[in-house]
matplotlib code that plots the C-alpha trace (Angstrom):
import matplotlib.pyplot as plt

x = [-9.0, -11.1, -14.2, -15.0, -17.8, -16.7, -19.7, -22.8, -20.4, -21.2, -18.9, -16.7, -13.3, -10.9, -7.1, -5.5, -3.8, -1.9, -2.6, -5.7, -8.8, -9.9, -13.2, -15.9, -15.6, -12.4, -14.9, -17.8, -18.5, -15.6, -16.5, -14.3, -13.4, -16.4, -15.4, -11.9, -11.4, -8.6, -10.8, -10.7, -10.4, -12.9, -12.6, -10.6, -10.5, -7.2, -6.5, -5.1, -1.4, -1.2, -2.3, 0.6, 2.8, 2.1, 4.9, 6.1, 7.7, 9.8, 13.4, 12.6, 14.9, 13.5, 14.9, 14.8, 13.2, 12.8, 15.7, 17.6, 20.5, 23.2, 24.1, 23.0, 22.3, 21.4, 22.2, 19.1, 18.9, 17.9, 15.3, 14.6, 12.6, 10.0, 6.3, 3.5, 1.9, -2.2, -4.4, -5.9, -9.0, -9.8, -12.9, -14.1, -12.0, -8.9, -8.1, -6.9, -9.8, -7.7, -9.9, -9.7, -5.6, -4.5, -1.2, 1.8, 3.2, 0.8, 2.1, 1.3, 3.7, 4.0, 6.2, 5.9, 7.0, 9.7, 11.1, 14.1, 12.9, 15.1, 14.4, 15.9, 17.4, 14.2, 11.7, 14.1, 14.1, 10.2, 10.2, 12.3, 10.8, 6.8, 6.5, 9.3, 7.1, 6.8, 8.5, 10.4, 7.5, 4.6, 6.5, 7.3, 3.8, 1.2, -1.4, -0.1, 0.3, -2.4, -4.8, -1.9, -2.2, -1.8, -5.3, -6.6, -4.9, -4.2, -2.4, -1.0, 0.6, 2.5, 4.7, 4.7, 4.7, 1.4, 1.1, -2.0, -3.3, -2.6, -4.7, -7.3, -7.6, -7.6, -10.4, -12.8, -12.4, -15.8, -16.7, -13.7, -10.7, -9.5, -5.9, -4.4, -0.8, 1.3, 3.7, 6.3, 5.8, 4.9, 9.1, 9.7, 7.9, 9.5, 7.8, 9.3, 8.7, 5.4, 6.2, 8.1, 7.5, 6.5, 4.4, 2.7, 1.2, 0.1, -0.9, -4.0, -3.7, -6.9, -6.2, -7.6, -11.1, -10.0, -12.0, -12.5, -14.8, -12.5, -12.2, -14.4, -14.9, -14.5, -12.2, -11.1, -15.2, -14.3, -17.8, -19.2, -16.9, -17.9, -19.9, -20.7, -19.8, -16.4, -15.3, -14.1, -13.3, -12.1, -9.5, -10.2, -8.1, -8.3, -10.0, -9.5, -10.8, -11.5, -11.1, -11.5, -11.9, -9.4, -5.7, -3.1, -2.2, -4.5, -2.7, -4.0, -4.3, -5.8, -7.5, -10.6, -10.8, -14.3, -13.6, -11.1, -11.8, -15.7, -18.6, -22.0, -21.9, -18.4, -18.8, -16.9, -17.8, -17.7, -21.0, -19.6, -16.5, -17.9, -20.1, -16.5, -15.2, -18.0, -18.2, -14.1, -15.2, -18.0, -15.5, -12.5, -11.0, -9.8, -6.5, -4.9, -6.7, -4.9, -6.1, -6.3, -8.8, -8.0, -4.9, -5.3, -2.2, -4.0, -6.2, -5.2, -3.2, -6.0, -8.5, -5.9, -5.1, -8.9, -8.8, -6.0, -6.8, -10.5, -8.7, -5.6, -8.5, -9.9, -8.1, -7.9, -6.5, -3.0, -1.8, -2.7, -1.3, -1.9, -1.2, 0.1, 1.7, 2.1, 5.5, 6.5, 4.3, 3.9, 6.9, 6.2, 3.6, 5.9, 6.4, 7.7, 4.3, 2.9, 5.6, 5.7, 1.7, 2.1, 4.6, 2.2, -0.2, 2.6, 2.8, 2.5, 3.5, 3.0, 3.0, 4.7, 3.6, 6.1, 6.9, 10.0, 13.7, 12.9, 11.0, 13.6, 14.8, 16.3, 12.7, 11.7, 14.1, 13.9, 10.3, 11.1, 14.0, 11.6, 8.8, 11.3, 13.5, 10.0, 10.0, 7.3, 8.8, 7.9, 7.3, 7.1, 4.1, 4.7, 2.5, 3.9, 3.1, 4.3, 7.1, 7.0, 8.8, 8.3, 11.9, 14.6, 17.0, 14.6, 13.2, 16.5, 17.7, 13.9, 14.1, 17.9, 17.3, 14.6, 16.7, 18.6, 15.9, 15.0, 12.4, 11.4, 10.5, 7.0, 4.6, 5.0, 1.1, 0.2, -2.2, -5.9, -8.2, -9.9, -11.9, -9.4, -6.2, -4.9, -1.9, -0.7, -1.4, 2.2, 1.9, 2.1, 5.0, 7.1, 6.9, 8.1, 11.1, 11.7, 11.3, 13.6, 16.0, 16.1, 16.4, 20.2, 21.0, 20.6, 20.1, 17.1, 15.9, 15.5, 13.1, 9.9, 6.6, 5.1, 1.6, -2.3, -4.9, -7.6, -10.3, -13.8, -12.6, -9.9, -7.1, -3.8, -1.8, 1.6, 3.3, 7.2, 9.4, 9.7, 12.4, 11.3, 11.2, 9.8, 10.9, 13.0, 12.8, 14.1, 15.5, 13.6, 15.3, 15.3, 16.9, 19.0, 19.0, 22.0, 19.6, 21.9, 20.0, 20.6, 19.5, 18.2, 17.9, 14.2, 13.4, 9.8, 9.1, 6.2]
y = [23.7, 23.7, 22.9, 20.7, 18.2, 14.6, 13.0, 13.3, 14.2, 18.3, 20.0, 17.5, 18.6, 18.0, 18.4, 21.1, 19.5, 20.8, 18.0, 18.6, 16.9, 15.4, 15.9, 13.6, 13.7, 11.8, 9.1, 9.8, 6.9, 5.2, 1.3, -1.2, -3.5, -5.9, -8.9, -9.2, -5.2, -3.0, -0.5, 2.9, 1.8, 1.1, -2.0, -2.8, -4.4, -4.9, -4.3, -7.6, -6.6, -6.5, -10.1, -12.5, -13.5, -17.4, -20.0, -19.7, -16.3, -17.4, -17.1, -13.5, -10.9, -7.7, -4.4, -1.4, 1.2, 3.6, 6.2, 4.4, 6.6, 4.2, 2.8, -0.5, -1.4, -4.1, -6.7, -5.3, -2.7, 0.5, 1.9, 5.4, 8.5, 5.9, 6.8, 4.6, 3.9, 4.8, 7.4, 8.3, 11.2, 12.4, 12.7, 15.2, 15.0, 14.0, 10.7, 9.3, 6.6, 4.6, 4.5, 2.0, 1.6, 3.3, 1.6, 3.4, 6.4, 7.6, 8.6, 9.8, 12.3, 11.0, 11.0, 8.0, 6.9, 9.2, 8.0, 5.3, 1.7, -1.6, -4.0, -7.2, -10.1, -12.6, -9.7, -9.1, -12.9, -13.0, -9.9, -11.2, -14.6, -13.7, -10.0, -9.3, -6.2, -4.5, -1.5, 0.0, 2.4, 0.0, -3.0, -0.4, 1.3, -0.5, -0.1, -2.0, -4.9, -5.0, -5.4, -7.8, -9.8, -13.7, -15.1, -18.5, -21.4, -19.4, -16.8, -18.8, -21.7, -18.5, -18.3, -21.4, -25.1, -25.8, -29.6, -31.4, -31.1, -27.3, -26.8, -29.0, -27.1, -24.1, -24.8, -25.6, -22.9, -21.5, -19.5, -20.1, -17.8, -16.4, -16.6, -13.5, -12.8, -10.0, -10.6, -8.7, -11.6, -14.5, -14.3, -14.9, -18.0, -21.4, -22.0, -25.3, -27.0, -26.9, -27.7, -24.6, -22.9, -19.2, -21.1, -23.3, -20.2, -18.6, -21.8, -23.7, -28.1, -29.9, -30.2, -27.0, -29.0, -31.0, -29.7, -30.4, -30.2, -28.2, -25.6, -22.1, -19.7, -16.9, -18.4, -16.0, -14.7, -10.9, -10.9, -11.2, -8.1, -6.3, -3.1, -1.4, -3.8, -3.4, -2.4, -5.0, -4.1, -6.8, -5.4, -2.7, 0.8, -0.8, -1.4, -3.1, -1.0, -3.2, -1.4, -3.0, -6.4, -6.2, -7.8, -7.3, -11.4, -13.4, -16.5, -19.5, -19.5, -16.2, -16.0, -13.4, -15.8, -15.6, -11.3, -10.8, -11.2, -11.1, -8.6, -9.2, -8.7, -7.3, -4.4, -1.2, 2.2, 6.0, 5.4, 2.2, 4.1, 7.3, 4.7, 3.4, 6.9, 7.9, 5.1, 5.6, 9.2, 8.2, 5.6, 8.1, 4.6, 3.9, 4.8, 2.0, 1.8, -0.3, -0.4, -3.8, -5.4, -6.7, -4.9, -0.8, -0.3, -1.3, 1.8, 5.7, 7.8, 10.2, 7.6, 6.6, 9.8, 10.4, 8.2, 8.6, 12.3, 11.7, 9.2, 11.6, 14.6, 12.4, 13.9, 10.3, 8.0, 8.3, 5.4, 4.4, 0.8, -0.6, -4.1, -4.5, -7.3, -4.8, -3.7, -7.3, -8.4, -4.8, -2.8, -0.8, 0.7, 2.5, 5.5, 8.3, 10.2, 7.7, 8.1, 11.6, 11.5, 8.7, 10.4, 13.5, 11.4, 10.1, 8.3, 6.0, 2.3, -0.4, -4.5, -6.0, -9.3, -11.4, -15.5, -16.7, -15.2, -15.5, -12.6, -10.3, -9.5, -5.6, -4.2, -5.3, -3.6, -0.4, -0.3, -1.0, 1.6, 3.9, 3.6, 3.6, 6.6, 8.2, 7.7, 4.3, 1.8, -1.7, -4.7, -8.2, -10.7, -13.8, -17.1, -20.7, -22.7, -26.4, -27.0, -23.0, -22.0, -24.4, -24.8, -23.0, -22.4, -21.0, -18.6, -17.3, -16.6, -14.7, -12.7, -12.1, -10.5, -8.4, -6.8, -5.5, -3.8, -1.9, -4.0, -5.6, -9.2, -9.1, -12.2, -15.3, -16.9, -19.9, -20.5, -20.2, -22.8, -21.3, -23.9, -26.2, -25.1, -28.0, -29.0, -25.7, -25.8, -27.2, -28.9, -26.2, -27.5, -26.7, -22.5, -23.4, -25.2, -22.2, -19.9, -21.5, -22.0, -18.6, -17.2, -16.9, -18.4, -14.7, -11.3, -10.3, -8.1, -11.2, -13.1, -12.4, -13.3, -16.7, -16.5, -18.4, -16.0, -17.9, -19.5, -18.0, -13.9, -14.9, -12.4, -13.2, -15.7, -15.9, -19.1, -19.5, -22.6, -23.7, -21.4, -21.1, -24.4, -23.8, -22.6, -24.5, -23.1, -19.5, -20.1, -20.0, -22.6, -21.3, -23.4, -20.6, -21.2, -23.8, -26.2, -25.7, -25.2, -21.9, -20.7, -17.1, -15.7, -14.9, -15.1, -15.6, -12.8, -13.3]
z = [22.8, 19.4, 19.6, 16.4, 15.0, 14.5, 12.7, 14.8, 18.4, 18.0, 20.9, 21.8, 22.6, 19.8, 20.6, 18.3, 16.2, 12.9, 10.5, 8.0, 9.1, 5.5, 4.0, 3.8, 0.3, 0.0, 0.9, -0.7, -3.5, -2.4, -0.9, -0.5, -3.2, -5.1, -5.6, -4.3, -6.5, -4.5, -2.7, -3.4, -7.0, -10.3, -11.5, -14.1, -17.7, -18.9, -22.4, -24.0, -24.4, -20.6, -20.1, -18.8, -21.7, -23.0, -21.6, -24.9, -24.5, -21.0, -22.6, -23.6, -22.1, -21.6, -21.9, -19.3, -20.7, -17.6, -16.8, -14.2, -12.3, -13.3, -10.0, -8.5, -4.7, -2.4, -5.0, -7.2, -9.8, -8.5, -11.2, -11.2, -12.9, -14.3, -15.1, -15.4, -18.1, -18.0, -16.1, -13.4, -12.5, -8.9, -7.3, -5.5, -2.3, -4.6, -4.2, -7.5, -9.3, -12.1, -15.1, -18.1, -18.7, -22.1, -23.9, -24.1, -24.0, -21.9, -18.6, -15.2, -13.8, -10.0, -7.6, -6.2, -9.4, -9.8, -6.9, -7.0, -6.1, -6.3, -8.2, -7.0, -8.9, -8.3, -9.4, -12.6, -13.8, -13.4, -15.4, -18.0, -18.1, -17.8, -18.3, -21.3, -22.3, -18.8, -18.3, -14.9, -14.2, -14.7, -12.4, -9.6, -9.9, -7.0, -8.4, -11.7, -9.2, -7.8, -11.3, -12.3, -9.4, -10.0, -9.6, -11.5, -13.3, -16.3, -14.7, -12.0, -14.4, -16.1, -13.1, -11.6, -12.6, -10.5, -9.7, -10.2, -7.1, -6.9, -10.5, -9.5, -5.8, -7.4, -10.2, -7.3, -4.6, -5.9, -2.9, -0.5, 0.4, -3.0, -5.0, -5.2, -5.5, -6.5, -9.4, -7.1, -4.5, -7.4, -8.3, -4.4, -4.1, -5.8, -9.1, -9.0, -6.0, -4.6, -1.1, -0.9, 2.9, 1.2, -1.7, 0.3, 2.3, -1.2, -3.7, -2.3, -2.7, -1.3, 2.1, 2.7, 2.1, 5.0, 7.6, 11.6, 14.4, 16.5, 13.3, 13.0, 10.8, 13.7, 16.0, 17.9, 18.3, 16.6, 15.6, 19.5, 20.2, 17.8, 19.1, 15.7, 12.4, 11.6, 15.0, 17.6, 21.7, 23.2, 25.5, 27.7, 26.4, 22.9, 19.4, 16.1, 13.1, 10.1, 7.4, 4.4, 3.1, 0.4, 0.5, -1.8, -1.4, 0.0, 3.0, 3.2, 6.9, 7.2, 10.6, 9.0, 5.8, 6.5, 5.8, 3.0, -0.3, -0.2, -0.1, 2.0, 5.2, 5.6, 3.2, 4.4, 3.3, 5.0, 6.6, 8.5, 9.3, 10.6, 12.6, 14.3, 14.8, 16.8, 18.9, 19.8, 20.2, 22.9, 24.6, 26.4, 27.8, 24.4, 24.1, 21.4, 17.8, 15.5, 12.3, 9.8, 7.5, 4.6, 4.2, 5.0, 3.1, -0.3, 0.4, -1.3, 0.7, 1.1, 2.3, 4.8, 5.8, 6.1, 8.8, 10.5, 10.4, 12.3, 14.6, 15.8, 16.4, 19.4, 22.7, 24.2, 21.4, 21.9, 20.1, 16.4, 14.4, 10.8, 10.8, 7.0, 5.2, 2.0, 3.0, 2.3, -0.6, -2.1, -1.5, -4.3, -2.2, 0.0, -1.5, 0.0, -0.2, 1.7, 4.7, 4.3, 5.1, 7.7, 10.1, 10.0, 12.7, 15.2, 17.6, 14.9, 14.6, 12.1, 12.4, 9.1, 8.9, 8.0, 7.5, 6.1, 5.7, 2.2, 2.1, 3.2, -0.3, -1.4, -2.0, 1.3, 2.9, 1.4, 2.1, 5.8, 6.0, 4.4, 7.2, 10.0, 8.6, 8.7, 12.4, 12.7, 14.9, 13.3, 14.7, 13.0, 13.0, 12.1, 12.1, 12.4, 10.2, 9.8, 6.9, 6.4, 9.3, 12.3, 13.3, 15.3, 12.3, 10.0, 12.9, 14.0, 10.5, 9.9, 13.3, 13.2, 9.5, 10.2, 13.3, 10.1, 8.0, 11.5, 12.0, 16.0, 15.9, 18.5, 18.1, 16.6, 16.9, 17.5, 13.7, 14.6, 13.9, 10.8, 8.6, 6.6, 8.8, 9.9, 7.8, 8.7, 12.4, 15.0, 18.5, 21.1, 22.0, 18.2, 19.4, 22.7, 21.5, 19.1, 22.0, 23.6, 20.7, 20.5, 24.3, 25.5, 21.8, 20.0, 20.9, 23.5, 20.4, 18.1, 20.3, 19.9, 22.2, 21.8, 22.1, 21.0, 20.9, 23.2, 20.9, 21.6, 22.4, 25.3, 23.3, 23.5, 26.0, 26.1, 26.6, 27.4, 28.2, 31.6, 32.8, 36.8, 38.5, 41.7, 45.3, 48.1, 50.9, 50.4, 47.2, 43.9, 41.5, 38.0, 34.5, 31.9, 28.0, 28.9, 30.7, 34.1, 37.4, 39.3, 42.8, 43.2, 47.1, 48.0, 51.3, 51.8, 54.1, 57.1]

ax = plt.figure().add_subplot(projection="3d")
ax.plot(x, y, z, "-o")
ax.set_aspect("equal")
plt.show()
C-alpha cells in the first residue's frame, strides 16, 4: 500500500492504483458555469455568422463539406475526418478553455473530431433547414452545441413554430428554470405541434406558473442531507456528488430546478470539491458515489477524470455512477477519448436518463454502444410524465428499444413535486398500470422499478401492482400478469 495525501487526509491508505491521480491544477480557475455558461469553459461571444439563420433561409440545402468515408449506417449519414472550426488554449493542468471562435478555416486537429459520428435524418433536415452554413465538424463538435444551444424566443422560433402561449411563457421566465436546448436535440422534438410528449418536456407554456401548496422547491429535502454543500448522504454506504450546476438541456420537471442553471449558493469549484472528497475519505462506510449535478458529462475530460481519479484512490469506494442525460441530448459528446478515459476507473456505471422512444434515434445509439463497448453497464432513468409517456404502449416500445442500444431499463419515478409540476405529475396509480402492462407482457429485462422518492429525505420506495393476495391457510394465493388466481404451498411452520 502507498501511502498518499488526499487534500488535507496526510497518511491515509490509498489503494495502488495505475490510473494518474490528476493535479490540482486541472481545476485551478476552473468554476462551474455563470449564468447557465458550460463549466469548465470561458464564456462565449459568437461572431455574427454563427447566429441561427433567419426563417427566411429554411429551404436552403446545405452541402457536406467534411471528409465523410462514403458509407452510411443506421439510417443516418456517418460523417467522418471532420475538424472544427475555432480554437482552443490549455491551462495549466491541460484541460482545453475555448477562447473567442475564429471563422473558417481554422481548425482544431482532434480526435474526437476525427472520429466517425452519425448524423441522423432528423439532425440533417434541421441542418439543412436552420443551419445551411454548418459544416460536419462544427455540428458533431460538443462544444459547438453547447454555445449554440436554443435559448430565447429568437432562437427558439428558428426551429420551432412556438405558439403564443409558448413565446409569451418564455419572455417571462425572468429568474425561473432556464431554456436551453441543443440543436442536436431541437430536430428531435416536433416544431409543429406543441403538445408533442419530447417538446412539452423542453418548451415552457404558463402552467409552469401554476403553483401548489403540496409543491417545494427541495422535495426530496437534498439540502437537509447534505453534510458539506454539494454533497448529500442520505443512505447509509452511499453519496450523491453534485458537481456542477450546468446542463446541456434544461427539463421542465427537473427535480434540482432550484440547482441547474443558476449561480449563488450552488456554485461548484475545486475548493467545494476537495471539501466532498475528504469527507468520503473520512466516511469508510461509503462504498457507492454517484456523481450528478447539472450534468457531469458537460464537464472536460480532464476535470472528470480529476475526479474520478481522487474518488477511485479511496480504498473503500468501490462503486462510482454519473447520472447523465448527455448521451441522449448530446451524443456528440461521446467521443471515444472520453470512454477511453472512463473505463480507466471501473467498476464504472452510468444512468442515461431517458423519456420517450423518440429519442432513440442513430446518434443515440452510437453513443450508447460506445459507453457499453467500453465496458459501463447502463441503466435507464426515466420520469413519467402525463401526455409524454404515461401509457403502457409508449413505455414498452421506450424500454423494449433501449434493451437494443445495450442499455437496462432501471427506474421509472414517480415526478416530484417541484414548484409548477403539476401538469406533468400522473395518479400513482398510471405507473402501476404500466408496471403491470409490462410484467409477463415483455421480457423481465424491459421492466424497470416503479418507484416515488419519499417527499421530505424518505429516498426511494418502490411500488408494484398487487400481485400477492394473501394467505389461506397454508397456501399463499398470488394473481400472474394474466389476472388468474394461483395457489403456492407454504406451510406456516410452528
Amino acid at each position: 500500500m502507498k501511502r498518499t495525501a488526499v487534500g488535507p487526509n496526510i497518511g491515509l491508505h490509498l489503494k495502488k492504483t495505475p490510473q494518474r491521480v490528476l493535479s490540482l491544477n486541472v481545476l485551478n480557475g476552473i468554476e462551474d458555469g455563470s449564468d447557465d455558461e458550460p463549466p469548465g469553459q470561458k464564456p462565449l461571444s459568437l461572431p455574427a455568422q454563427s447566429k441561427l439563420p433567419s426563417p427566411s433561409r429554411a429551404s436552403s440545402r446545405t452541402t457536406l463539406t467534411g471528409r465523410s468515408n462514403g458509407h452510411a449506417a443506421h439510417n443516418g449519414s456517418v460523417i467522418g475526418n471532420g475538424h472544427a472550426n475555432g480554437h482552443s488554449t490549455e491551462n495549466e493542468g491541460g484541460v482545453a478553455l475555448l477562447d473567442e471562435p475564429i471563422p473558417p478555416p481554422a481548425v482544431r486537429h482532434d480526435d474526437d473530431l476525427a472520429s466517425d459520428f452519425i448524423v441522423g435524418p432528423r439532425s440533417q433536415a434541421l441542418r439543412e433547414r436552420a443551419f445551411p452554413d454548418v459544416t460536419d465538424a462544427q455540428w458533431n463538435d460538443w462544444k459547438w452545441q453547447l454555445r449554440m444551444r436554443v435559448k430565447d424566443v429568437d432562437s427558439l422560433s428558428r426551429v420551432l413554430n412556438l405558439s403564443p402561449d409558448e413565446i409569451s411563457t418564455v419572455n417571462q421566465l425572468g429568474g425561473q428554470l432556464p431554456v436551453g436546448i441543443t440543436p442536436y436535440y431541437a430536430a428531435q422534438l416536433d416544431a409543429d405541434d406543441p403538445l408533442n410528449g419530447l417538446r412539452k418536456t423542453m418548451v415552457p407554456t404558463s402552467k409552469e406558473f401554476i403553483h401548489t401548496a403540496v409543491e417545494a422547491e427541495d422535495p426530496l429535502g437534498e439540502d437537509h442531507d447534505s453534510p458539506v454543500p454539494g454533497l448529500v448522504h442520505r443512505y447509509p454506504d452511499r453519496v450523491l456528488f453534485l458537481v456542477t450546476s450546468f446542463c446541456a438541456v434544461y427539463c421542465r420537471y427537473c427535480t434540482r430546478s432550484r440547482l441547474v442553471g443558476k449561480t449563488g449558493e450552488y456554485h461548484f469549484n475545486q475548493k467545494q470539491f476537495q471539501a466532498a472528497i475528504d469527507y468520503i475519505a473520512a466516511h469508510p462506510e461509503i462504498r457507492d458515489v454517484l456523481i450528478s449535478g447539472g450534468d457531469p458529462l458537460t464537464m472536460n475530460d480532464d476535470k472528470i477524470e480529476w475526479l474520478l481519479s481522487r474518488l477511485r484512490a479511496i480504498p473503500h469506494v468501490e462503486f462510482i455512477r454519473i447520472g447523465s442525460k448527455v448521451p441522449v441530448v448530446l451524443p456528440q459528446r461521446i467521443t471515444p477519448n472520453l470512454c477511453n478515459m472512463l473505463k480507466k476507473y471501473h467498476p464504472f456505471w452510468m444512468s442515461v436518463h431517458f423519456m420517450h422512444p423518440d429519442e432513440l434515434t442513430p446518434e443515440v445509439k452510437q453513443s450508447c454502444e460506445r459507453l457499453a463497448d467500453a465496458g459501463i453497464p447502463l441503466g435507464s432513468q426515466t420520469v413519467l410524465n402525463a401526455g409524454v409517456n404515461d401509457d403502457v404502449e409508449t413505455m414498452k416500445r421506450l424500454m423494449t428499444g433501449l434493451l437494443k442500444i445495450r442499455v437496462r431499463p432501471y427506474y421509472i419515478y414517480q415526478c416530484d413535486p417541484i414548484p409548477g409540476s403539476g401538469h406533468f405529475r400522473t395518479p400513482v396509480e398510471t405507473g402501476l398500470k404500466i408496471i403491470e402492462g409490462l410484467r409477463g407482457h415483455t421480457t423481465g429485462y424491459a421492466v424497470p422499478q416503479f418507484v416515488i422518492d419519499g417527499p421530505g429525505g424518505g429516498g426511494k420506495i418502490p411500488l408494484l401492482p398487487d400481485y400477492y393476495l394473501g394467505r389461506d391457510g397454508d397456501d399463499v394465493l398470488l394473481r400472474n400478469f394474466e389476472g388468474k388466481i394461483f395457489r403456492y404451498p407454504d406451510p406456516v411452520r410452528a
